[in-house]
N, C-alpha and C positions, 0 to 999 in steps of 0.2 A: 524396576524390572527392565531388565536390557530389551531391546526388537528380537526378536526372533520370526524371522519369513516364514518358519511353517505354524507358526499359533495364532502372527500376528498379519490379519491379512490389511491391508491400509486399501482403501476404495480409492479410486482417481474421482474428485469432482467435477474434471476436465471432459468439455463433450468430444468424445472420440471420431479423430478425423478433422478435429477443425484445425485450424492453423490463426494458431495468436500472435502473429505478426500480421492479420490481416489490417486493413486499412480499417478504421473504426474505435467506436466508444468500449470501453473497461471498468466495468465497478465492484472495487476492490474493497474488500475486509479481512485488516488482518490484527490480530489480537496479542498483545502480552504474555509472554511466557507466567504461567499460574493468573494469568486475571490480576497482576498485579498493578494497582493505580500508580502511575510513573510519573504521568505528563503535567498533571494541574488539576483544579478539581471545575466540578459545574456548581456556579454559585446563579441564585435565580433564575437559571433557565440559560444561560449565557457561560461558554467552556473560558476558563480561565489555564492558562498555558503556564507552566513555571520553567523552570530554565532546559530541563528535559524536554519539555513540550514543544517549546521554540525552537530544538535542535531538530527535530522531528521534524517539525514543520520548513522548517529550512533545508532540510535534505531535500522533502515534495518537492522546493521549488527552484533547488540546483538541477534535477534531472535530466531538464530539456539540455544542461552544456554537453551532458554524457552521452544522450541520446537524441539527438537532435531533430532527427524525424519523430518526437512526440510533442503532444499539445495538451497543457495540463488541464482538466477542468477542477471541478467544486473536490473540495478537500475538508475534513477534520479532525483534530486530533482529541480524540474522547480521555478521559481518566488511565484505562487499559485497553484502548484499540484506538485503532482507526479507520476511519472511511475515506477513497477517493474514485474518481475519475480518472482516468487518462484515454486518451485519442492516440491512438497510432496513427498519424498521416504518411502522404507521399515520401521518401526520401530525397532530399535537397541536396543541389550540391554544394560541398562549404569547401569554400576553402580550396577548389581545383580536387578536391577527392573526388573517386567515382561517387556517383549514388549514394554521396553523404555516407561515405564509410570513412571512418577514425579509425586509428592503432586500436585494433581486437574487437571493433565492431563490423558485422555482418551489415547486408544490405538491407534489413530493417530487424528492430530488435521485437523480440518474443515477449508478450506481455510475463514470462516467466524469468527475462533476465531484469527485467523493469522494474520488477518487484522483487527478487533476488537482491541486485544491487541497493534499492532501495532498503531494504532488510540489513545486508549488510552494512551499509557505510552508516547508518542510523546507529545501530546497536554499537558499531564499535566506536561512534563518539558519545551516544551517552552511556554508555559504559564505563567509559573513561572518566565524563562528568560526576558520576555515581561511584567513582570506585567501584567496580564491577569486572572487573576483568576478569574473564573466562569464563562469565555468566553469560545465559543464552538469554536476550533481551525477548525475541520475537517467537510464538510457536512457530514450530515446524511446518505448520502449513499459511493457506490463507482463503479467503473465499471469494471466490471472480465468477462474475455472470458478462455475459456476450451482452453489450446494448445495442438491442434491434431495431428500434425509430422511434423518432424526437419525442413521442409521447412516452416514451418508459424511459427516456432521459431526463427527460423534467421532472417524471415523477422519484427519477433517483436523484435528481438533486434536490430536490426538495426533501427528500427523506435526510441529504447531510445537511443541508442547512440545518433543519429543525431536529438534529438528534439533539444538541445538546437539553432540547425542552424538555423531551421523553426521559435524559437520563433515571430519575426516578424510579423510573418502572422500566429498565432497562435488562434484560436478562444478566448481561456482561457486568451490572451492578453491583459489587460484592453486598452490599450493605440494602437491598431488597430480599 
């Protein structure tokens, strides 16, 4: 079934009025188009990456050349999703640019072009890797919560560290 605006109303998960280029922590989830296991599998409690997986994972941790005012934290790449962190800091200046702005970067980026680009440049190399072309890797959305102070940061990162234990009993599980 195509979108249609008047049947199909989509909710923003985003809290209105904030501004996601603010200075601060990000924890993001964003899942496989259909729940499809891409990346690697969880063997005893421990995510095992396959060559998909390490593309993904590798795009996380190009970001900062693109976006330079960001700071990556705890990262995972689950079977069909993944989890991360990212910090939007100060903008620096690199390079004699103002306020760390690059060719088509703004003076800090939005945790929505962050994950944008990160959506994009992922799907269209494993895509590639996969023979896939024209398939859409990533759902159309993702899920982001604002981290308010160091105690619900540690306790998000402790939740990536230890997803791969929980896989089992994981919703995003096909196979629960």
């Amino acid at each position: 079934m195509t979108y249609n605006p008047d049947i199909h109303h989509r909710r923003s998960i985003r809290l209105r009025e904030f501004d996601y280029s603010s200075i601060g922590g990000y924890f993001v989830t964003t899942c496989v188009q259909n729940r499809e296991c891409l990346f690697g599998d969880v063997m005893d409690g421990v995510m095992v990456l396959n060559d998909a997986g390490r593309l993904v994972e590798s795009v996380w941790n190009g970001l900062p050349e693109r976006f330079p005012s960001i700071e990556l934290d705890a990262f995972v790449a689950m079977p069909n999703h993944i989890h991360f962190i990212v910090n939007i800091a100060l903008p620096t200046e690199i390079d004699g640019a103002d306020q760390g702005r690059r060719a088509g970067q703004g003076r800090a980026p939005t945790l929505d072009r962050i994950v944008g680009a990160f959506k994009s440049i992922s799907a269209s190399q494993v895509n590639r890797l996969l023979s896939r072309t024209g398939q859409p890797l990533w759902q159309r959305n993702y899920y982001e919560r604002v981290i308010r102070d160091e105690k619900e940061l540690h306790a998000l990162r402790d939740y990536i560290i230890h997803n791969p234990l929980k896989w089992a009993d994981d919703t995003e599980n096909p196979n629960t």
